[in-house]
MARVO-587013 format. One line per 8 residues: number of its first residue (from 1); their letters; for each residue x, y, z of C-alpha. Coordinates in Angstrom, 3 decimals, always signed. Each point is the difference from the previous one (the first is absolute). Example, Ala and Ser with C-alpha at 12.3 -4.5 7.8 and 13.67 -1.06 7.14 Angstrom:
<rs>
1	AS	+12.300,-4.500,+7.800; +1.370,+3.440,-0.660
</rs>
This chain:
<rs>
1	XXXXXXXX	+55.363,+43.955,+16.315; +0.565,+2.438,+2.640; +3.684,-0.125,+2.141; +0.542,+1.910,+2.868; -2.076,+3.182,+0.591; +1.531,+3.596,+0.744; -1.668,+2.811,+1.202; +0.573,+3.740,-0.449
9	XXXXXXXX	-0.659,+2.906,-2.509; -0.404,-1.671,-3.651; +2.194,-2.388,-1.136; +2.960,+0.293,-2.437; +2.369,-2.639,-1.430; +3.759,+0.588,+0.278; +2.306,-0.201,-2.513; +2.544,-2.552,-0.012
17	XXXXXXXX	+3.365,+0.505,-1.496; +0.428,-1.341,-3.687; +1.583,-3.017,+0.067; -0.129,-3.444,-2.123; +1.708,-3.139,+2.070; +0.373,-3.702,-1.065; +0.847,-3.269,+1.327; -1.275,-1.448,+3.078
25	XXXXXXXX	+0.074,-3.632,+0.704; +0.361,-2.381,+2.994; +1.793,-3.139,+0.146; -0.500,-3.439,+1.764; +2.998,-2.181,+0.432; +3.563,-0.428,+1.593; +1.727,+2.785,-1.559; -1.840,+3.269,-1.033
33	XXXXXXXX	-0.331,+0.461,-3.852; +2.377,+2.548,-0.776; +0.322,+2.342,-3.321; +2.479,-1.492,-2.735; +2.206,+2.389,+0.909; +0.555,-1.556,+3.423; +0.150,-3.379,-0.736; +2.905,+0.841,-2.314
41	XXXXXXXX	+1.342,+1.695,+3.122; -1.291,-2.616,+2.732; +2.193,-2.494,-2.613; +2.788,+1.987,-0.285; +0.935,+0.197,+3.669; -1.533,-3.117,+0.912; +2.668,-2.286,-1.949; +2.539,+2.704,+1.774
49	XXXXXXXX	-1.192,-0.677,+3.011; -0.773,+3.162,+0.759; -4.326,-0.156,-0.310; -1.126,+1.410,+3.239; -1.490,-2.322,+2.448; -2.781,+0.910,-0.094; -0.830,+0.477,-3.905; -1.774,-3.595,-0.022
57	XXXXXXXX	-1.437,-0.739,+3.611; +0.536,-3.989,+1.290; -3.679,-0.038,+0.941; -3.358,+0.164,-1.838; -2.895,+2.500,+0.094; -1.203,+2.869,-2.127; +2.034,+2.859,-1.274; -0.953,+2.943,-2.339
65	XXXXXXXX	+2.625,+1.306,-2.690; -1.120,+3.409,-1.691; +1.166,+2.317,-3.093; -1.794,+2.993,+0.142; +0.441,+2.623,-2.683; -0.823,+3.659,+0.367; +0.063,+2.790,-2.377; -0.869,+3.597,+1.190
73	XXXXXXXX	-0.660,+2.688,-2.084; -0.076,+3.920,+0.580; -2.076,+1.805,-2.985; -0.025,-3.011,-2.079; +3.057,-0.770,-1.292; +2.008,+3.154,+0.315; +1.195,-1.871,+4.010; +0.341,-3.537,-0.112
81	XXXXXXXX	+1.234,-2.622,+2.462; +0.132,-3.145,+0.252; +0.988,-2.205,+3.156; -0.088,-3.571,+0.153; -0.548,-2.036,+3.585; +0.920,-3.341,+0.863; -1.778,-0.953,+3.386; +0.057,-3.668,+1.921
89	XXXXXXXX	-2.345,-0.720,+2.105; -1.513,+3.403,+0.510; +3.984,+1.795,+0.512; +1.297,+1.871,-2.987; +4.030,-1.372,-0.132; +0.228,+1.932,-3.291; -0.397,+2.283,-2.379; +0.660,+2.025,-3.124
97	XXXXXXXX	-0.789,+3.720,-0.665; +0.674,+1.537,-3.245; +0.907,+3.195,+1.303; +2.912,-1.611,+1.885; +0.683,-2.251,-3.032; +1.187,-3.151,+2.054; -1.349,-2.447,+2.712; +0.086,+0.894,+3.488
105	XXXXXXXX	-0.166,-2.947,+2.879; -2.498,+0.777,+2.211; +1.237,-2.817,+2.811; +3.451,-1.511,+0.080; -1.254,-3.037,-2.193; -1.320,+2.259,-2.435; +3.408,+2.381,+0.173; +1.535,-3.578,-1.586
113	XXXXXXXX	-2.551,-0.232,-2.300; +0.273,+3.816,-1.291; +3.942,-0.340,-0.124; -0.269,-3.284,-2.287; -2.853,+1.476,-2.451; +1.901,+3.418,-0.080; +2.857,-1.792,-1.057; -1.225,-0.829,-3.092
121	XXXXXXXX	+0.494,+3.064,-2.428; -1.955,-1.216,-3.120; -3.252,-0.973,+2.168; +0.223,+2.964,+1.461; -0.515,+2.333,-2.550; -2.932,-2.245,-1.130; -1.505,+0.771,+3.911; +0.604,+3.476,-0.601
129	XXXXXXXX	-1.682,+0.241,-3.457; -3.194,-1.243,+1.422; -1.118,+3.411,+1.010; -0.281,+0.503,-3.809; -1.688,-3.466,-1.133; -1.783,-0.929,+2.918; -1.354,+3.346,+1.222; +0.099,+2.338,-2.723
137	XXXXXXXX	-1.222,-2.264,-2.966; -2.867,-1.548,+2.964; -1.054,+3.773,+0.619; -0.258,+0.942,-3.330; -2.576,-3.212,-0.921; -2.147,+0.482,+2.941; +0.124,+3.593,+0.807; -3.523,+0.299,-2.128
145	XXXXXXXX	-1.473,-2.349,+1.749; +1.230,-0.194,+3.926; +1.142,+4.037,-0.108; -2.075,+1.767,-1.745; -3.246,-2.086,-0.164; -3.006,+1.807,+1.752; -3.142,-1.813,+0.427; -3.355,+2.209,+1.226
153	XXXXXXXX	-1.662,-1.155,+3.161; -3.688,-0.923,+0.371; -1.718,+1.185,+2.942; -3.473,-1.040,+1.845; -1.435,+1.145,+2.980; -2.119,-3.469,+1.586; -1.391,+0.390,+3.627; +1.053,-2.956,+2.410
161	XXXXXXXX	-2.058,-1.262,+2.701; +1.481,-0.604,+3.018; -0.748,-2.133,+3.074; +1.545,+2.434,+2.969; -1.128,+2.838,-1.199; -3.797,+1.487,+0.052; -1.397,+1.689,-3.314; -0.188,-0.728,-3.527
169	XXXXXXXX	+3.759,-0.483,-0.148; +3.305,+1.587,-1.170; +0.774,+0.896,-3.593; +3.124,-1.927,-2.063; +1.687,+1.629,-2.464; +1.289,-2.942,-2.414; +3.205,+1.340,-1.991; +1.003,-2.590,-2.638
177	XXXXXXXX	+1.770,-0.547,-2.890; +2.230,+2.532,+0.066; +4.186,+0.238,-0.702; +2.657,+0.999,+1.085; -0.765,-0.685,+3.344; +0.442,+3.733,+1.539; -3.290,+1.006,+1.397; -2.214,+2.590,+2.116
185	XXXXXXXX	-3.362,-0.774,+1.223; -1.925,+1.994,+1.859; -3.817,+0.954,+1.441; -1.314,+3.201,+0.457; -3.379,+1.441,+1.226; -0.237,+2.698,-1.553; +3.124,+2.360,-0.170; +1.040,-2.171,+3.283
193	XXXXXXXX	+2.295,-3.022,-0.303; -1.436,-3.118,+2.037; +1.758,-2.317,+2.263; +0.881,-3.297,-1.673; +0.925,-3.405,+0.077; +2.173,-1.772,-2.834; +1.545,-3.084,-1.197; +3.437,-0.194,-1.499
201	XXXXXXXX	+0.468,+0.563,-3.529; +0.189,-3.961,-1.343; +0.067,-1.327,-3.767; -2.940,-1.167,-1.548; +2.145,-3.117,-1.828; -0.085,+1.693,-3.678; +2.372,+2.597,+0.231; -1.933,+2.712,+1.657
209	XXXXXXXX	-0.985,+0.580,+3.760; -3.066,+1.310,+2.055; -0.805,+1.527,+3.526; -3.132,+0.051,+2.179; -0.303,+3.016,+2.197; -3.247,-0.111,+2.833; -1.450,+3.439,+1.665; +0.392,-0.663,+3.325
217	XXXXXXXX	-3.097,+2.673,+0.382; -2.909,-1.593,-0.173; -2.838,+0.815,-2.190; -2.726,+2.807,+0.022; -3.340,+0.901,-2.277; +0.924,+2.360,-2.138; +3.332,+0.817,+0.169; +2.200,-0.506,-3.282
225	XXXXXXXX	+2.890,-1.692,+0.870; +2.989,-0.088,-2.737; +2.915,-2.331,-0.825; +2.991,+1.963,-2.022; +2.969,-1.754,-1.204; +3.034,+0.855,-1.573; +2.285,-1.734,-2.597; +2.568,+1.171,-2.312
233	XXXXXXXX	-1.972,-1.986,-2.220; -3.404,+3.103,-0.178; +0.428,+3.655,-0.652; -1.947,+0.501,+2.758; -1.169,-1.426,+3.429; -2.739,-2.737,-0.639; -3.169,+0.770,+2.196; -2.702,-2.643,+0.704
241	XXXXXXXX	-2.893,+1.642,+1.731; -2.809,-2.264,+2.480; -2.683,+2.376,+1.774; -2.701,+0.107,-2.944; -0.294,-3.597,-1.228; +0.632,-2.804,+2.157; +2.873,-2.694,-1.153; -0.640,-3.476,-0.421
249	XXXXXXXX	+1.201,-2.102,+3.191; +2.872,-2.427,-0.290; -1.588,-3.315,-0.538; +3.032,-2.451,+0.344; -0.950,-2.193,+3.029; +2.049,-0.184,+3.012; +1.156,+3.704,-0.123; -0.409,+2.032,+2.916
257	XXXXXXXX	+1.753,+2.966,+1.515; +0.333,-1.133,+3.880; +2.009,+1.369,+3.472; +2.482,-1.479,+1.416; +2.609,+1.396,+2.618; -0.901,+3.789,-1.362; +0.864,-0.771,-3.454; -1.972,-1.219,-3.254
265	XXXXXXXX	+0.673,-2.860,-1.924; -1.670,-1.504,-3.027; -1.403,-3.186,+0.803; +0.048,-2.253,-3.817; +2.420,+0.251,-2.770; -1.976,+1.095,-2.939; -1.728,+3.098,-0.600; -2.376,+0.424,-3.327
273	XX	+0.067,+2.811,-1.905; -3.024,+1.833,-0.513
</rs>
């Protein structure tokens, strides 16, 4: 566990634009592995004699073919869009947004492609229902879970020795468990907000995420020292207070908070939560 540290004021997640995409897949032979759709057109002009040159390469090596399927949203379903890409080897050639209602060629090859595919009325109105049973009907069975699911974090304040550093250590506050991933996470001393250092908000592997945020301060007998959070998931900021009982020490082996070039870094993958 762990990433790339960031220092500053707290630490807060940012929101990413709702969006649910498909279809990514690479492919290893002569001639890329192109959607149905293209084969039918890669066919068509090929026994015409009019297939590009360069739609099945003469040598060998690896190429990537992906579909990727997008559907944004604006307060749920009242603004919906839905855009479909078509990228080879890492250059989108062409594409389909639903609030132009036809292809568009992105590159010369892919204006050919968009002309042929446009071309064909009836499969065209099936492209431009999708906005209805791909993104609407998909919204409307996951909303409950992906939208408007809201998890509580847990938080724990454990004290971490460290190696360049005199004194009994620096404090970790351990925020896990917690979804949708939005976050802020910060120390104070008192009414005073601390200094920090944070990771980047990464999944836990079971659908929810955490964060571990270090006071760059170090230490002192009796001062209370608090860790607040806030999540849309609590009515109110979380507090976790250290200054009157001591926390337990982490006791994975192999973690230690070290220097190097100015900045700290986690050295060992797994922290234990205590």
């Amino acid at each position: 566990m762990g990433g790339e540290w960031k220092r500053g004021r707290g630490a807060a997640g940012r929101k990413s634009p709702r969006r649910v995409a498909r279809g990514a897949q690479g492919v290893q032979s002569g001639c890329p592995g192109w959607a149905s759709e293209l084969v039918v057109f890669c066919g068509v002009l090929g026994a015409a004699g009019g297939a590009p040159s360069d739609l099945c390469p003469a040598h060998t090596g690896v190429f990537q073919e992906m579909v990727k399927s997008e559907c944004h949203f604006i307060n749920g379903t009242q603004r919906v869009r839905f855009v479909k890409r078509f990228i080879y080897n890492r250059e989108q050639y062409v594409h389909f947004d639903s609030d132009v209602g036809h292809f568009v060629g992105d590159t010369p090859y892919g204006e050919q492609v968009a002309g042929y595919w446009n071309s064909n009325l009836e499969w065209m109105e099936y492209r431009r229902a999708a906005v209805d049973r791909h993104c609407r009907h998909n919204y409307e069975l996951s909303t409950s879970f992906l939208a408007e699911r809201r998890v509580s974090p847990s938080v724990s304040i454990s004290l971490v020795p460290s190696s360049s550093q005199p004194g009994p250590g620096r404090l970790l506050c351990s925020v896990l468990d917690f979804y949708p991933a939005p976050i802020q996470v910060r120390w104070f001393q008192g009414q005073q907000e601390l200094s920090v250092v944070a990771t980047d908000i990464f999944p836990s592997g079971d659908w929810t995420y955490q964060l571990l945020v270090l006071l760059e301060t170090p230490t002192r007998a009796g001062v209370t020292y608090t860790c607040q959070v806030e999540h849309i998931s609590l009515e109110h900021p979380l507090s976790q207070n250290w200054g009157t009982a001591r926390p337990q020490q982490h006791r994975e082996q192999g973690v230690e908070l070290g220097a190097l070039r100015g900045e700290l870094v986690v050295a060992g993958s797994n922290w234990e939560e205590v």
